[in-house]
N, C-alpha and C positions, 0 to 999 in steps of 0.2 A: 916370779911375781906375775900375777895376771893379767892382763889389759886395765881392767878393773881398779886395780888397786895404782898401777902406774897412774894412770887418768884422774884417780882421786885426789895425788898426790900433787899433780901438775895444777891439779886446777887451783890449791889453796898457795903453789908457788907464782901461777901466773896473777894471779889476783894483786897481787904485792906488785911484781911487775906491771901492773893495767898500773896501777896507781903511779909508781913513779914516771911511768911511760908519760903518763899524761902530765903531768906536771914539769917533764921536760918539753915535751911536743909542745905545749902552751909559752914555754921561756923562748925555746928553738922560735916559733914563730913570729911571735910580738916582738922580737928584738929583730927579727927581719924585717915588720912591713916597720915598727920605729925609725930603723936603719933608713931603709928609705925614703919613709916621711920629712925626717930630718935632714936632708937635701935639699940643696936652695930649689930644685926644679924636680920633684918627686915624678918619677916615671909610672903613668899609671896600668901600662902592661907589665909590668913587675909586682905591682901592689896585687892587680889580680890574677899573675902565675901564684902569689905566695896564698893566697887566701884560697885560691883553688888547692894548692896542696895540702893548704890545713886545713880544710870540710873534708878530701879521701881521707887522711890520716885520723880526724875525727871518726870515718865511718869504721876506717877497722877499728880503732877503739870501741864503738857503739855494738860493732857487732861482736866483738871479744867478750864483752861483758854481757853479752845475751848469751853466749856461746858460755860462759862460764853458769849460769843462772840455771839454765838448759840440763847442764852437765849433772850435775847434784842430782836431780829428779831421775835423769838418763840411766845414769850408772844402778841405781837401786835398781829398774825392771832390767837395764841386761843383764844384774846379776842373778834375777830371777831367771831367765831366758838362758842363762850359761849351765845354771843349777838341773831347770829341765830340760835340757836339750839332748845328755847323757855323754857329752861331749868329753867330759871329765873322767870315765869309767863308771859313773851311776847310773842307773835305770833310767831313761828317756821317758817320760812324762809328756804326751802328743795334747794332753789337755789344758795344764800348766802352762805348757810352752805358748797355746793359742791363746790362753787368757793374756799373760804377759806381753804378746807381741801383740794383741789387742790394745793393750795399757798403753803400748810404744806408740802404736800409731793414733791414738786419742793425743798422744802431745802435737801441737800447734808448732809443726818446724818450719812449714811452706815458708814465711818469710826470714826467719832465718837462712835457709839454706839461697833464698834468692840472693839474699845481701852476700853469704860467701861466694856464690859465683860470681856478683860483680866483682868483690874484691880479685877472685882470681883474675878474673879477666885482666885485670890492667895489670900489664908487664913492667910497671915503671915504678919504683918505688924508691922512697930516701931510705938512706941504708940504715936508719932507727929506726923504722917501721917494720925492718925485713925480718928480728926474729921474732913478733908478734904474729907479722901476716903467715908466717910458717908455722907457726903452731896451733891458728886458729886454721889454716885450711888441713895440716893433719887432722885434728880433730873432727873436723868435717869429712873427708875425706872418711874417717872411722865410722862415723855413724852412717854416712852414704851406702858403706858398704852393709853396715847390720841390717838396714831398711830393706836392703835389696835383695841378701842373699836368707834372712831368717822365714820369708815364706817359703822358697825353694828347701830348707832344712826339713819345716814343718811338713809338707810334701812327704819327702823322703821319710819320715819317722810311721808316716800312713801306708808304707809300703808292708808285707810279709817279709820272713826270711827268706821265702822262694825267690820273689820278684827282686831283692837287694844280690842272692847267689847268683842270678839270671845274667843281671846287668854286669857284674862284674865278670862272668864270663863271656859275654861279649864285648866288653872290655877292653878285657884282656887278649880274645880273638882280632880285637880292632887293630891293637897295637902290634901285635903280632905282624898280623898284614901290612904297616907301615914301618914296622920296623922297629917301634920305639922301644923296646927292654936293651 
């Protein structure tokens, strides 16, 4: 199975999951700050640890569902970008590939991907959020890597058979000399 077709499948499972996530996240919390409202002497450093937990928990939610919105449009050009890239044993298409990863970078990720770095940032999380926030920074983490490494591909597709035999024997000379075979 492909990356592709995994990720498609995830998204229409995690979506179900956003949902009831949310719908506990919201019970989990209002019976907490309740809990402590209803206290003869309601502590107000507790009312706002729980309301601070439930706006992060909110944001990975927020950002789950941008990430799942994302994904649908995502998946169609890297399947275009998988198709020409020759990766598969098909013929390598340098032109195809540039359109597509054109397409790619015409989507608007900047603030998505800001919000998953916050989310990564913070090490602390309740243990209901944790296989959410794990699946949306895999996914990130996925697409980080597409953005990053399909110009250095298209590159390499612009080389000759000479200049791809070259490299690899120097390479392979490299390793030699360190050792690595």
């Amino acid at each position: 199975m492909s990356e592709i077709e995994r990720i498609a499948k995830k998204v229409a499972v995690q979506i179900k999951m956003l949902q009831d996530h949310d719908l506990m996240r919201s019970k989990h919390f209002n019976g907490l700050i309740d809990k402590e409202i209803a206290r003869k002497k309601p502590r107000v450093t507790y009312l706002e640890a729980h309301d601070k937990e439930f706006n992060e928990s909110i944001r990975i939610g927020e950002a789950s569902y941008k990430m799942m919105e994302l994904t649908t449009e995502w998946n169609t050009i890297k399947a275009k970008l998988d198709a020409s890239s020759g990766e598969d044993g098909t013929t390598e298409d340098p032109k195809a590939f540039a359109e597509a990863l054109s397409e790619l970078r015409a989507i608007d990720t900047k603030h998505l991907f800001r919000m998953c770095s916050l989310i990564k940032s913070n090490r602390r999380w309740r243990k209901f959020d944790t296989p959410l926030r794990n699946d949306l920074l895999n996914q990130y983490e996925f697409m980080r890597r597409v953005y990053k490494n399909a110009p250095k591909l298209l590159r390499s597709m612009g080389r000759s058979e000479a200049q791809r035999r070259g490299d690899e024997k120097r390479s392979a000379s490299m390793k030699m000399r360190w050792g690595c075979f």
